[in-house]
CHARMM-style PDB file with segment names, atoms N, HN, CA, C and O in Angstrom:
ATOM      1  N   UNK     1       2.682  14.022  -6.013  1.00  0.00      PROA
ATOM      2  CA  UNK     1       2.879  13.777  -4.587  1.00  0.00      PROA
ATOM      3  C   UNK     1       4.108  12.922  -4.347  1.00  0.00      PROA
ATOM      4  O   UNK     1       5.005  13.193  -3.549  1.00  0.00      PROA
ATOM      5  N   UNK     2       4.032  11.692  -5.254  1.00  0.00      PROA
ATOM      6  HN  UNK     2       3.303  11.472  -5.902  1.00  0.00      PROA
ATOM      7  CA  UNK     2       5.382  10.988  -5.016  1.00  0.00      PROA
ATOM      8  C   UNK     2       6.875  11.699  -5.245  1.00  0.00      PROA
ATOM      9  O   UNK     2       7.988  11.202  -5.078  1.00  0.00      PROA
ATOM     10  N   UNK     3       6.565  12.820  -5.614  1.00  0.00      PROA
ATOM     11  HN  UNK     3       5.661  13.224  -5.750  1.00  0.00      PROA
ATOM     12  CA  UNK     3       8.086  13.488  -5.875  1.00  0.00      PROA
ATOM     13  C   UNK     3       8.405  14.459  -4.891  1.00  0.00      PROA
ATOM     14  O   UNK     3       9.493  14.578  -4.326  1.00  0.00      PROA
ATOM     15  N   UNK     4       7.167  15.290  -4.687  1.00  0.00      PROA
ATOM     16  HN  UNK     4       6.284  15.192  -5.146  1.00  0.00      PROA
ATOM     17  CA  UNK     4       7.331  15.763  -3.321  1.00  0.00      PROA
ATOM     18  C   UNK     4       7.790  15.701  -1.997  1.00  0.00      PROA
ATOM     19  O   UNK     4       8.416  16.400  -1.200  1.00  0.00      PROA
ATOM     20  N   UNK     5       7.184  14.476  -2.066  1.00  0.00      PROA
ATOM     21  HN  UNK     5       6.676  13.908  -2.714  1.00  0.00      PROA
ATOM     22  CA  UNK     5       7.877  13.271  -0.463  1.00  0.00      PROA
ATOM     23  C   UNK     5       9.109  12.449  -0.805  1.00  0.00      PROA
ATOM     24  O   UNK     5       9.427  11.585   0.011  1.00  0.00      PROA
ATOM     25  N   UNK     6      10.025  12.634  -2.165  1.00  0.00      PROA
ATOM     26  HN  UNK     6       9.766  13.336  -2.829  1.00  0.00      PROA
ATOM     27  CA  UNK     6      10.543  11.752  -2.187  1.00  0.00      PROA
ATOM     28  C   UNK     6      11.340  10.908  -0.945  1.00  0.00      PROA
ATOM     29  O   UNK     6      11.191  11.460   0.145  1.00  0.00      PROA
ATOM     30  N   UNK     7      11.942  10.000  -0.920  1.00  0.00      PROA
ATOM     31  HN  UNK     7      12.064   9.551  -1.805  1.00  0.00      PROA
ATOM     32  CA  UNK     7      12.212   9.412   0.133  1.00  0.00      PROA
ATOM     33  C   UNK     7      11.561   9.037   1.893  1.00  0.00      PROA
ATOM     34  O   UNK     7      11.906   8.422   2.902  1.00  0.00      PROA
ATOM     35  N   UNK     8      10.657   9.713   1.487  1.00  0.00      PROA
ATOM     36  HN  UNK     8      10.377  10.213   0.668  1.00  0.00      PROA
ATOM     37  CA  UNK     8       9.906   9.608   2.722  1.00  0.00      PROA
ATOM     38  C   UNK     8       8.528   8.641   2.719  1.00  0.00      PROA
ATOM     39  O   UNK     8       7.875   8.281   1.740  1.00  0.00      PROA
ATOM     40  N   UNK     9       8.371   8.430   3.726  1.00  0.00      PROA
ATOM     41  HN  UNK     9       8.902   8.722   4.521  1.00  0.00      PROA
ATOM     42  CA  UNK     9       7.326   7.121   3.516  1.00  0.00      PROA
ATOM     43  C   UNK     9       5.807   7.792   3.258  1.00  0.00      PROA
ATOM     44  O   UNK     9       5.455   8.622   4.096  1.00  0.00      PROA
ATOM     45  N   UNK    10       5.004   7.530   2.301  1.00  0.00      PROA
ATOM     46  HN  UNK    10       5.290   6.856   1.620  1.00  0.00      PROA
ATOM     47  CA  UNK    10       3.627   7.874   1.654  1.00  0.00      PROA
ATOM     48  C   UNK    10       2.367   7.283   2.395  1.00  0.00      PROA
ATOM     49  O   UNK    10       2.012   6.187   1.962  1.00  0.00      PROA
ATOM     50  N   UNK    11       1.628   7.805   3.428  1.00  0.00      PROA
ATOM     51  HN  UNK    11       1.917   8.696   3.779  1.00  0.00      PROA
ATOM     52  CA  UNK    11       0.947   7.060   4.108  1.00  0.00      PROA
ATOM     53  C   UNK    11      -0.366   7.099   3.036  1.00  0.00      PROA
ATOM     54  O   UNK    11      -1.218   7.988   3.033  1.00  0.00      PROA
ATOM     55  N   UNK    12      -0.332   5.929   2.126  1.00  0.00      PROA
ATOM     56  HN  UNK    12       0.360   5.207   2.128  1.00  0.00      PROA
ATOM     57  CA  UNK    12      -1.428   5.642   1.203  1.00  0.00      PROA
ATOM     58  C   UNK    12      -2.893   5.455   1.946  1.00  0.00      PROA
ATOM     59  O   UNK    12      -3.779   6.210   1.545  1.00  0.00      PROA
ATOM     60  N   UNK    13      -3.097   4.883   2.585  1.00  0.00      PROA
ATOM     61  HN  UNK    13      -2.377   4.269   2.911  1.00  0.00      PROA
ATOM     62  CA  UNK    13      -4.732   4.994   3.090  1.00  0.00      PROA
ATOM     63  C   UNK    13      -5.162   6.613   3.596  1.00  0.00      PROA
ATOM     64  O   UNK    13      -6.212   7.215   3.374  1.00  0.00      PROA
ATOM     65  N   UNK    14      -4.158   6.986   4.222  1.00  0.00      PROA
ATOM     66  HN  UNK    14      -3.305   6.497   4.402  1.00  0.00      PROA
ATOM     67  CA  UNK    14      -4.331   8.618   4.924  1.00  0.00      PROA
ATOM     68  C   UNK    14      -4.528   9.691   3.358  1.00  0.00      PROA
ATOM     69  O   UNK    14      -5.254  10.686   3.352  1.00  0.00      PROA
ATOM     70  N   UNK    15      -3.707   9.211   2.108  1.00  0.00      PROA
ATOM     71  HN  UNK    15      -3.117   8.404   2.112  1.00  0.00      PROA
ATOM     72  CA  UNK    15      -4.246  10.176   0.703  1.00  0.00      PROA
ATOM     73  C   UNK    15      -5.547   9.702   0.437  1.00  0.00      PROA
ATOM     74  O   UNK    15      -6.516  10.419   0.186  1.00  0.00      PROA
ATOM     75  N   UNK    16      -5.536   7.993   0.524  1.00  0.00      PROA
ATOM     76  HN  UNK    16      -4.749   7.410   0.728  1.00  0.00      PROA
ATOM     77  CA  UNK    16      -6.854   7.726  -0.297  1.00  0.00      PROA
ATOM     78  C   UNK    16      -8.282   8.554   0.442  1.00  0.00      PROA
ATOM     79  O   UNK    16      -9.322   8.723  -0.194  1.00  0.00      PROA
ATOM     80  N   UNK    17      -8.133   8.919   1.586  1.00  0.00      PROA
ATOM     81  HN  UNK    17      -7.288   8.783   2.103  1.00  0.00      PROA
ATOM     82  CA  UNK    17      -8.910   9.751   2.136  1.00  0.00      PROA
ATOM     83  C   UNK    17      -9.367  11.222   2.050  1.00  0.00      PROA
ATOM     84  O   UNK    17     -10.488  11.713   2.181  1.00  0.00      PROA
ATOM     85  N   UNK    18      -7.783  11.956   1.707  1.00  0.00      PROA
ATOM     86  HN  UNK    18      -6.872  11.557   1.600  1.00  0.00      PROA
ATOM     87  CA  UNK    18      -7.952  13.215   1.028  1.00  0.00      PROA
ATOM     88  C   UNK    18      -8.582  13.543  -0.060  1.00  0.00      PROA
ATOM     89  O   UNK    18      -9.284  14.512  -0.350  1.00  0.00      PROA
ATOM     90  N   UNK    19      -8.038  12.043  -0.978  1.00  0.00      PROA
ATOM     91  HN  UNK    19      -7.468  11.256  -0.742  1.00  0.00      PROA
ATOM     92  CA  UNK    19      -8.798  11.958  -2.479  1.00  0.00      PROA
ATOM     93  C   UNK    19     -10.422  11.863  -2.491  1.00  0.00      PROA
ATOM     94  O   UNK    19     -11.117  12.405  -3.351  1.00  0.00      PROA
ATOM     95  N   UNK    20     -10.839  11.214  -1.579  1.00  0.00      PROA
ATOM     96  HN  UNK    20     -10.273  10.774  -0.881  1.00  0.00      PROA
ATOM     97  CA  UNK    20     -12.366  10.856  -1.013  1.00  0.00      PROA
ATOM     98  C   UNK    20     -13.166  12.505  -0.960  1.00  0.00      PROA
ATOM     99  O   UNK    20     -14.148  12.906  -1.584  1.00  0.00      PROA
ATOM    100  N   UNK    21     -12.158  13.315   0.199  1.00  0.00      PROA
ATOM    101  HN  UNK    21     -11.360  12.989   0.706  1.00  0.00      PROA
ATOM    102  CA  UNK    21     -12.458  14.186   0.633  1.00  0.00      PROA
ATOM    103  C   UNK    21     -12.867  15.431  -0.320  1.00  0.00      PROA
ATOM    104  O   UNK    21     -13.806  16.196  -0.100  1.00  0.00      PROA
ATOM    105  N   UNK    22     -11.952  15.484  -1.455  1.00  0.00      PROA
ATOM    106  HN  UNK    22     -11.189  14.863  -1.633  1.00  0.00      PROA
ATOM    107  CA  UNK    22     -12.249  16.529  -2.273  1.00  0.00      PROA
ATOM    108  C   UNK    22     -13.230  15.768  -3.681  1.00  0.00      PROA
ATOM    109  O   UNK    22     -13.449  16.347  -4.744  1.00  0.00      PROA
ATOM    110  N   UNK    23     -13.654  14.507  -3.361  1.00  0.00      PROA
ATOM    111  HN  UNK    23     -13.476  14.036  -2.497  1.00  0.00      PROA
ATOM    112  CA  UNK    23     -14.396  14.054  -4.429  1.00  0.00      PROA
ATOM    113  C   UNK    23     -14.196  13.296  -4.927  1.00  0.00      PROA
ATOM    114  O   UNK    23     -15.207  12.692  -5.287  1.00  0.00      PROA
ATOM    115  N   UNK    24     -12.924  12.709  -5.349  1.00  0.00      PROA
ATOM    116  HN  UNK    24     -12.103  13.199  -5.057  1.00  0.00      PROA
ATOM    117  CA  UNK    24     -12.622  12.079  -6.162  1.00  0.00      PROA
ATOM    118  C   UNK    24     -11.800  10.577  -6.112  1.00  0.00      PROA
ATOM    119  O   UNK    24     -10.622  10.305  -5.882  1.00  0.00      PROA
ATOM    120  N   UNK    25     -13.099   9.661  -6.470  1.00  0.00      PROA
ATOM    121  HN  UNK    25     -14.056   9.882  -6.657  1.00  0.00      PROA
ATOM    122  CA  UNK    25     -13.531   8.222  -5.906  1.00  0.00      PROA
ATOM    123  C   UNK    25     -12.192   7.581  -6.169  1.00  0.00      PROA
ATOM    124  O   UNK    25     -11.316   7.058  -5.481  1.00  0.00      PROA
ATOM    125  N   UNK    26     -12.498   7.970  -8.117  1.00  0.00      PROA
ATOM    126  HN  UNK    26     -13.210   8.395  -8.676  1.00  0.00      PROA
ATOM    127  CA  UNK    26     -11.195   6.595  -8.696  1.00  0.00      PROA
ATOM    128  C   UNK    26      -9.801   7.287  -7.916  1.00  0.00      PROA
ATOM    129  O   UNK    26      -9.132   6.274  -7.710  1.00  0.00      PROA
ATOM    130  N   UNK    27      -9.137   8.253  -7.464  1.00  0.00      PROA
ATOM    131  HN  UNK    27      -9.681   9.075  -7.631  1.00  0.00      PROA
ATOM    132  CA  UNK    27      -7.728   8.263  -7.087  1.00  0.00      PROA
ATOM    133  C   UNK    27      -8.026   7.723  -5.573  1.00  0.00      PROA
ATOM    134  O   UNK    27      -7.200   6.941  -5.102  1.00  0.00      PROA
ATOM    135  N   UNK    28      -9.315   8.142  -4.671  1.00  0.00      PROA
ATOM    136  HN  UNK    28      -9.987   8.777  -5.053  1.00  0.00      PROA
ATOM    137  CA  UNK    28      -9.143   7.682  -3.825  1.00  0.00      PROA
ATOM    138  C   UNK    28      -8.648   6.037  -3.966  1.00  0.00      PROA
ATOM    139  O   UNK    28      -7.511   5.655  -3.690  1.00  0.00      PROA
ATOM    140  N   UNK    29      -9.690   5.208  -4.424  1.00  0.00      PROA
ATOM    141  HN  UNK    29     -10.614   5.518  -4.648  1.00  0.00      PROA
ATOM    142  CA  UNK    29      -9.541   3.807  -4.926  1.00  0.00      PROA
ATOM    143  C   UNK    29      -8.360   3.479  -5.305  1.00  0.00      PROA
ATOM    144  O   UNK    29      -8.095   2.327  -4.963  1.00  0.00      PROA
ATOM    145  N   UNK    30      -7.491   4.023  -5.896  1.00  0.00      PROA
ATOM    146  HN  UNK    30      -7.706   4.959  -6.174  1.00  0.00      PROA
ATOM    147  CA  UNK    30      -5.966   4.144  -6.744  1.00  0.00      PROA
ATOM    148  C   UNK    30      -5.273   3.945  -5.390  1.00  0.00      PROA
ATOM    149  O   UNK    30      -4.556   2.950  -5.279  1.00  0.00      PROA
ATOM    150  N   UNK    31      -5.430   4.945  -4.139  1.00  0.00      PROA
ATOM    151  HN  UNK    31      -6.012   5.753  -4.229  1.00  0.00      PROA
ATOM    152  CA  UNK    31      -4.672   5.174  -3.385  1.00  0.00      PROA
ATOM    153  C   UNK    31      -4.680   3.864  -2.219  1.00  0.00      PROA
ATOM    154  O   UNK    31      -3.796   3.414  -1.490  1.00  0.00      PROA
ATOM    155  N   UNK    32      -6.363   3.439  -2.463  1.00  0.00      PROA
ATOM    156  HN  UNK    32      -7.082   3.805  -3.055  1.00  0.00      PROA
ATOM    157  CA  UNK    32      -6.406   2.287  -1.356  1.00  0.00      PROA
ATOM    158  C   UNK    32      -5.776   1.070  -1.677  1.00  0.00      PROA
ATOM    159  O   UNK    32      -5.207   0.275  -0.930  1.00  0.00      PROA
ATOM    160  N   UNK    33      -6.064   1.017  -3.615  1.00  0.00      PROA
ATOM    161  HN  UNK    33      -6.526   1.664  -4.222  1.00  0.00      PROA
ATOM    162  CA  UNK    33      -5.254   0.019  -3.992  1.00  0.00      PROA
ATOM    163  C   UNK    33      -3.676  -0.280  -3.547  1.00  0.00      PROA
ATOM    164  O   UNK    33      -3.155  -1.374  -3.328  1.00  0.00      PROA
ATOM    165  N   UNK    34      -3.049   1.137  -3.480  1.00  0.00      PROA
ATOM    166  HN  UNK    34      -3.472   2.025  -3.657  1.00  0.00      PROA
ATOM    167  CA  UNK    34      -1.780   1.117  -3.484  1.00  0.00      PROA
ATOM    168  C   UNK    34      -1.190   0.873  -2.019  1.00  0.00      PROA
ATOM    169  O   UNK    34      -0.012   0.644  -1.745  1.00  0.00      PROA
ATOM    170  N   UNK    35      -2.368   0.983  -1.060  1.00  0.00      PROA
ATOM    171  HN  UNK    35      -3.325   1.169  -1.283  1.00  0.00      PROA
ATOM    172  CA  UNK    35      -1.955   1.053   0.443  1.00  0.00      PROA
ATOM    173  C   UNK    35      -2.107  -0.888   0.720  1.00  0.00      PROA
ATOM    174  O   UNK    35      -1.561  -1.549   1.603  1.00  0.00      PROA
ATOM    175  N   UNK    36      -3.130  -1.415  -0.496  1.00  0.00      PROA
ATOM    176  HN  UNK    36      -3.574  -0.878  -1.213  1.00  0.00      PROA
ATOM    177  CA  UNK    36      -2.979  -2.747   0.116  1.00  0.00      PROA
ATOM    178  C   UNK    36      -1.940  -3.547  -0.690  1.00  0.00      PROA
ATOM    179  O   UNK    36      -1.506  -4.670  -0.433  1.00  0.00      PROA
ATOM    180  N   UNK    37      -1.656  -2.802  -1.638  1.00  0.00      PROA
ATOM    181  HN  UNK    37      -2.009  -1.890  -1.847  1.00  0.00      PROA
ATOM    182  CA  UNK    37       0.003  -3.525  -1.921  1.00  0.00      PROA
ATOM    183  C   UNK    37       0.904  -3.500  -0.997  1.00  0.00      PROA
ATOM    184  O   UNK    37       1.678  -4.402  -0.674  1.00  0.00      PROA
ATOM    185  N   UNK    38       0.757  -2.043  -0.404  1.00  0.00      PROA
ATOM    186  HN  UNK    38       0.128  -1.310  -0.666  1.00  0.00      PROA
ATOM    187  CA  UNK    38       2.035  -1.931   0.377  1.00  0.00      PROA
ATOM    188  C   UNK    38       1.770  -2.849   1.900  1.00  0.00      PROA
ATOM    189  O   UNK    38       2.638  -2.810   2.772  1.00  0.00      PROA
ATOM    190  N   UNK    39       0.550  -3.619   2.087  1.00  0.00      PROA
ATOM    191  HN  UNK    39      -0.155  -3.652   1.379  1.00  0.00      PROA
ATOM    192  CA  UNK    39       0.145  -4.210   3.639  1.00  0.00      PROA
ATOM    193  C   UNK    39      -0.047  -3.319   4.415  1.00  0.00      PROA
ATOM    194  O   UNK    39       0.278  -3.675   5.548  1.00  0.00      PROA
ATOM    195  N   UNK    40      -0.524  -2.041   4.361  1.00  0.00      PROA
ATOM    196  HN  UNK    40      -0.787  -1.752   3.441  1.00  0.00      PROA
ATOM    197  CA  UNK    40      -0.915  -1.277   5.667  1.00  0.00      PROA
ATOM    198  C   UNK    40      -1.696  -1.518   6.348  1.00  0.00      PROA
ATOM    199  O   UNK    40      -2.849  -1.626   5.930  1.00  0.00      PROA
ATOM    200  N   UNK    41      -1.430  -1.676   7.497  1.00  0.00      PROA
ATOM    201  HN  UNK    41      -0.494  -1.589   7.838  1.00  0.00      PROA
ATOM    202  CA  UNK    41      -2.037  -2.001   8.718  1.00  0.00      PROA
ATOM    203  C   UNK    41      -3.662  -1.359   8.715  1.00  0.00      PROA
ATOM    204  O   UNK    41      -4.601  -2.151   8.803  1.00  0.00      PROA
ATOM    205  N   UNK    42      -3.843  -0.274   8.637  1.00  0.00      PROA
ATOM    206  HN  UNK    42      -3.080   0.368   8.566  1.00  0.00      PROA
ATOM    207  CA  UNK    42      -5.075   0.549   8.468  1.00  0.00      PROA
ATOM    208  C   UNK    42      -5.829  -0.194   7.085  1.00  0.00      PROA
ATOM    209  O   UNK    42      -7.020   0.117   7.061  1.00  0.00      PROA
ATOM    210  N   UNK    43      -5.497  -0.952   6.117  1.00  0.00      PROA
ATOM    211  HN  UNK    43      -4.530  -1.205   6.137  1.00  0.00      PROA
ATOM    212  CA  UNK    43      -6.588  -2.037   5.540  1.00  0.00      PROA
ATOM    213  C   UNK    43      -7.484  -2.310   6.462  1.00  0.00      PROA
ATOM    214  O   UNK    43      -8.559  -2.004   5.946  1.00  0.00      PROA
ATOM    215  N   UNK    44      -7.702  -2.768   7.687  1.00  0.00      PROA
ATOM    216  HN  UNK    44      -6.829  -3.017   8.107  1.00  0.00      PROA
ATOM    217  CA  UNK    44      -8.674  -3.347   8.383  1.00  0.00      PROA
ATOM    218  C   UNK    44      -9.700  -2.524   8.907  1.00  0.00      PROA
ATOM    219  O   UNK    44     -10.717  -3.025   9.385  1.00  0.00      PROA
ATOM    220  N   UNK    45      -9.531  -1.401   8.859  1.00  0.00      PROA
ATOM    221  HN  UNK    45      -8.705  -0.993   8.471  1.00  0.00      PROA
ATOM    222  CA  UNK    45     -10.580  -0.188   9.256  1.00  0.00      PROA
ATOM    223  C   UNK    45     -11.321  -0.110   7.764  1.00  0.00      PROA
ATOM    224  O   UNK    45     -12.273   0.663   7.876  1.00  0.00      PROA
ATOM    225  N   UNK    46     -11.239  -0.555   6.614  1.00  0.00      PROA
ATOM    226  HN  UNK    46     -10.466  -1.182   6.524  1.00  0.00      PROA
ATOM    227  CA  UNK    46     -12.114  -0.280   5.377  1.00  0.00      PROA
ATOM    228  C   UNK    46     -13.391  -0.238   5.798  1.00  0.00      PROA
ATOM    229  O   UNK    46     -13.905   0.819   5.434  1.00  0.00      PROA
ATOM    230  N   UNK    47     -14.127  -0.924   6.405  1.00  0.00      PROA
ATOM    231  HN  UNK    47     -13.709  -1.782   6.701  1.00  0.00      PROA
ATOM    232  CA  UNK    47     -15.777  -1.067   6.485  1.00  0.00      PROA
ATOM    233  C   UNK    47     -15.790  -0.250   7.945  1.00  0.00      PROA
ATOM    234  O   UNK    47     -16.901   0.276   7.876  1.00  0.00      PROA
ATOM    235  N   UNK    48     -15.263   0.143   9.138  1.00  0.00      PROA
ATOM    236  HN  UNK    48     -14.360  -0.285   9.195  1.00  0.00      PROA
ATOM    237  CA  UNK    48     -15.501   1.149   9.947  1.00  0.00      PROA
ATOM    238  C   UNK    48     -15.138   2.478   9.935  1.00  0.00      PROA
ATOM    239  O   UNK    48     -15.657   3.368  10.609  1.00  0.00      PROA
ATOM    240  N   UNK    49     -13.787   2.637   8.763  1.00  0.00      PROA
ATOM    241  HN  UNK    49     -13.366   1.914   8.215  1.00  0.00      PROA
ATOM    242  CA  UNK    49     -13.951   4.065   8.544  1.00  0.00      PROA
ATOM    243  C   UNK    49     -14.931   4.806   8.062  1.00  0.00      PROA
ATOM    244  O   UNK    49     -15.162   4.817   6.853  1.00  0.00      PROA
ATOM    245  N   UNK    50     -15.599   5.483   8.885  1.00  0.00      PROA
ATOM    246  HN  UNK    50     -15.412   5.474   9.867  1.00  0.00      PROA
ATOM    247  CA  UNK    50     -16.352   6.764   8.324  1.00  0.00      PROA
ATOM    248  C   UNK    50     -16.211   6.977   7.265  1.00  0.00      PROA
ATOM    249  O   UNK    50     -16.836   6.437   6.352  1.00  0.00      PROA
ATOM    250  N   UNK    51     -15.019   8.142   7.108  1.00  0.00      PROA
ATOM    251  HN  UNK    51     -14.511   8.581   7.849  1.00  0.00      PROA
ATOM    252  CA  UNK    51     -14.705   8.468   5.922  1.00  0.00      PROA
ATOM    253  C   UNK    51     -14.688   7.918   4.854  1.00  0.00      PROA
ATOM    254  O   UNK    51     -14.389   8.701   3.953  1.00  0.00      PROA
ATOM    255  N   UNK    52     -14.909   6.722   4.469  1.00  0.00      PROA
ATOM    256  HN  UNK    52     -15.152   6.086   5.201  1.00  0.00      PROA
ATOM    257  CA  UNK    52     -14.721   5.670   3.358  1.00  0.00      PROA
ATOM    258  C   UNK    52     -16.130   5.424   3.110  1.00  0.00      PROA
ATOM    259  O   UNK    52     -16.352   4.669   2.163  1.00  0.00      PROA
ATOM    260  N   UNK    53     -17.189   5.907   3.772  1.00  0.00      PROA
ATOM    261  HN  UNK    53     -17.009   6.520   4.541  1.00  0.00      PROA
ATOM    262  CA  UNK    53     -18.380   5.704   3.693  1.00  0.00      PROA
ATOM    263  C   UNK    53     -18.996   5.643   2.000  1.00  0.00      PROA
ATOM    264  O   UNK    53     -19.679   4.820   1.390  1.00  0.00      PROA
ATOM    265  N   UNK    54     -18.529   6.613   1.730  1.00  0.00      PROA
ATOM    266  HN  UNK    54     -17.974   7.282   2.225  1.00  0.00      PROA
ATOM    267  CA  UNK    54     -18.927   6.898   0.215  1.00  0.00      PROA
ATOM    268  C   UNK    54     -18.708   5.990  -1.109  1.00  0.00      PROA
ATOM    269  O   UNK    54     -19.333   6.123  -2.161  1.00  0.00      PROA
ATOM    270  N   UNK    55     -17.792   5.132  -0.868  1.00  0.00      PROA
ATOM    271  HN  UNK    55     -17.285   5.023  -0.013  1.00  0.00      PROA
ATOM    272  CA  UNK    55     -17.135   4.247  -1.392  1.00  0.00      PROA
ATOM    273  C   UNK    55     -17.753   2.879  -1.423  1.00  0.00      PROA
ATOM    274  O   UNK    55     -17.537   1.987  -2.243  1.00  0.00      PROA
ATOM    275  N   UNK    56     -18.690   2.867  -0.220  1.00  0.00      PROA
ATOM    276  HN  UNK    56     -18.865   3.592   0.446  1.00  0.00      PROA
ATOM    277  CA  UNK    56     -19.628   1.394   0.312  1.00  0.00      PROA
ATOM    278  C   UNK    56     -20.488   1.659  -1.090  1.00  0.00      PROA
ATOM    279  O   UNK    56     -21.006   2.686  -1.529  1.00  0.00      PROA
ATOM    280  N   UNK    57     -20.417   0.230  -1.633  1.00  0.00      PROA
ATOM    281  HN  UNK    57     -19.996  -0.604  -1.277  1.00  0.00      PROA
ATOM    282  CA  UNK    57     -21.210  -0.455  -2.566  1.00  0.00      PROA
ATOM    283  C   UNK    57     -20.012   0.203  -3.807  1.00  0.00      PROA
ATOM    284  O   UNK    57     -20.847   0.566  -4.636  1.00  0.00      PROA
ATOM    285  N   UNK    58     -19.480   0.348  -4.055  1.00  0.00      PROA
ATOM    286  HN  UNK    58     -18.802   0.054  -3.381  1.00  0.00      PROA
ATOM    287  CA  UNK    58     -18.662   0.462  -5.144  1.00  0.00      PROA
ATOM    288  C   UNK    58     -18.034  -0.835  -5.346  1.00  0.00      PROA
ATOM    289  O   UNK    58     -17.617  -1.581  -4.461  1.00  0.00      PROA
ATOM    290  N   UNK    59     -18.011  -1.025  -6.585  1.00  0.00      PROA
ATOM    291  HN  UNK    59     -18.350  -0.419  -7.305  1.00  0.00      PROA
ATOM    292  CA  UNK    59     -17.653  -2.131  -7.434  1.00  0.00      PROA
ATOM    293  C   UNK    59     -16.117  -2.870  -6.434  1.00  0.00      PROA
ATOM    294  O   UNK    59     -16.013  -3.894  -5.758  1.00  0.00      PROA
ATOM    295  N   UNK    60     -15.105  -1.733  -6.790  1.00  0.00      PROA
ATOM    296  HN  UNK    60     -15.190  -0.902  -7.339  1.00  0.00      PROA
ATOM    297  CA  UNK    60     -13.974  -1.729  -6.937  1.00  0.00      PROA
ATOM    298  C   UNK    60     -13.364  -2.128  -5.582  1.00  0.00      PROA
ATOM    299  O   UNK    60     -12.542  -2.994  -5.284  1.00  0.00      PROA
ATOM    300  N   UNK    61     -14.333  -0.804  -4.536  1.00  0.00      PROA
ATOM    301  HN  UNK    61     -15.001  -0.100  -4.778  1.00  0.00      PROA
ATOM    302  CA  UNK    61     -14.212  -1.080  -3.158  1.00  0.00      PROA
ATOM    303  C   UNK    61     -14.436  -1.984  -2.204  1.00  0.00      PROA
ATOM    304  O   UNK    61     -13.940  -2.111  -1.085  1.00  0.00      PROA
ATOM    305  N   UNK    62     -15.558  -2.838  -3.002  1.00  0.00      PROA
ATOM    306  HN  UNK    62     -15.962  -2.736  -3.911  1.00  0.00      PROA
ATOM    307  CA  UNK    62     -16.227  -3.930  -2.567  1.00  0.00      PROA
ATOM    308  C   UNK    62     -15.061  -5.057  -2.970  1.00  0.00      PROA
ATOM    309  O   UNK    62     -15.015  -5.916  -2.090  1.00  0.00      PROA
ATOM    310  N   UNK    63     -14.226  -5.270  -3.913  1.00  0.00      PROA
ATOM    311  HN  UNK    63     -14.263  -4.572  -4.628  1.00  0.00      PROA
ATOM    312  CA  UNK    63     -13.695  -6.359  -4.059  1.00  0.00      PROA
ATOM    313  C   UNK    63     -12.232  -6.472  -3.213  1.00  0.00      PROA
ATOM    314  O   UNK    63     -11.627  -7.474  -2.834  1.00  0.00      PROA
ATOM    315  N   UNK    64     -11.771  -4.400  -3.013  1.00  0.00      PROA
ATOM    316  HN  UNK    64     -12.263  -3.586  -3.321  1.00  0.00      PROA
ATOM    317  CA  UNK    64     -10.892  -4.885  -2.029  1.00  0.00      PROA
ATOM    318  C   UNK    64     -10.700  -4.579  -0.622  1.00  0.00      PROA
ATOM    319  O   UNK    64      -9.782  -4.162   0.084  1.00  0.00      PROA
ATOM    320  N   UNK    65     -12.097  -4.997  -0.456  1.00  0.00      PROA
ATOM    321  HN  UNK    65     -12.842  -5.335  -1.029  1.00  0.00      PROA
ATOM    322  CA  UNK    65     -12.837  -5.435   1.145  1.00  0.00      PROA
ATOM    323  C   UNK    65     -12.337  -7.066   1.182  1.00  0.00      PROA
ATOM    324  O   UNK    65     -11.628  -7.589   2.041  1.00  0.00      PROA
ATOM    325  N   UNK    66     -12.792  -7.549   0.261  1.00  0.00      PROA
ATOM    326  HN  UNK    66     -13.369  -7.124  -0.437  1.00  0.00      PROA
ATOM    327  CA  UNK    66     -12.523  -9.137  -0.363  1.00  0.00      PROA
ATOM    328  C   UNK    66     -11.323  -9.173  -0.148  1.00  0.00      PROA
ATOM    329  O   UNK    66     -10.926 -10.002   0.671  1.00  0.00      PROA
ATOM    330  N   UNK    67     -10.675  -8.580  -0.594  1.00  0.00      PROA
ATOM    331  HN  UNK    67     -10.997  -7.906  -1.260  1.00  0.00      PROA
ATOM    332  CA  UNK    67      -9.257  -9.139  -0.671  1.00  0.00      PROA
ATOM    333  C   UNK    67      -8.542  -9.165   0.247  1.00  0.00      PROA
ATOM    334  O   UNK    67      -7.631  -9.953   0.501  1.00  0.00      PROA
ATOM    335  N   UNK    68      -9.094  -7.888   1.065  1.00  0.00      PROA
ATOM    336  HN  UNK    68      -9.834  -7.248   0.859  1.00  0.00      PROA
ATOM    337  CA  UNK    68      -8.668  -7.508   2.429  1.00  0.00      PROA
ATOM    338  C   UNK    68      -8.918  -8.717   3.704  1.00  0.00      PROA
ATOM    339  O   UNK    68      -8.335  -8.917   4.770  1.00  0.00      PROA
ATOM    340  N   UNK    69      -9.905  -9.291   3.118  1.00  0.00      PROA
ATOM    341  HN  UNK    69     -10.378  -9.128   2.252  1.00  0.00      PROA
ATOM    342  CA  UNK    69     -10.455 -10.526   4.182  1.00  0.00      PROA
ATOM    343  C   UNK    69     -11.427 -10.176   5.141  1.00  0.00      PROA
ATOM    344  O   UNK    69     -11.742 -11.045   5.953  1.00  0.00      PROA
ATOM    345  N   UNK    70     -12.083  -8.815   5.215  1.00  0.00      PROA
ATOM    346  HN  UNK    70     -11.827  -8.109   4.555  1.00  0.00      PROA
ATOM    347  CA  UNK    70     -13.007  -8.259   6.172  1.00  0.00      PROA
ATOM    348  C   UNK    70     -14.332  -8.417   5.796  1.00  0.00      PROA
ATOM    349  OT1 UNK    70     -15.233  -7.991   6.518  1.00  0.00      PROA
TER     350      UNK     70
END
């Protein structure tokens, strides 16, 4: 994906969702990780997005709720 878009901006929370969507937790997680490096604004929807539902009580997800401050 990153080569695809090169130069163009990667809306990381909007993949970590696709990744969700077709199943697959750890890239989603990969992707949320990478959206709260980058400070995206959409961090703060973690616990009201819907879509992220699946993810509630996960280890990983749970800590970067934490980190997130929500």
């Amino acid at each position: 994906l990153d080569e695809v878009l090169a130069g163009e901006p990667i809306p990381a929370y909007e993949v970590a969702k696709v990744h969700l969507a077709l199943g697959d937790k750890g890239e989603a997680l990969r992707w949320l990780r990478r959206a709260f490096e980058e400070r995206a604004h959409s961090m703060v929807f973690l616990l009201m997005d819907r879509q992220l539902k699946p993810l509630h009580g996960e280890p990983e997800f749970e800590a970067l709720v934490k980190q997130v401050g929500i």
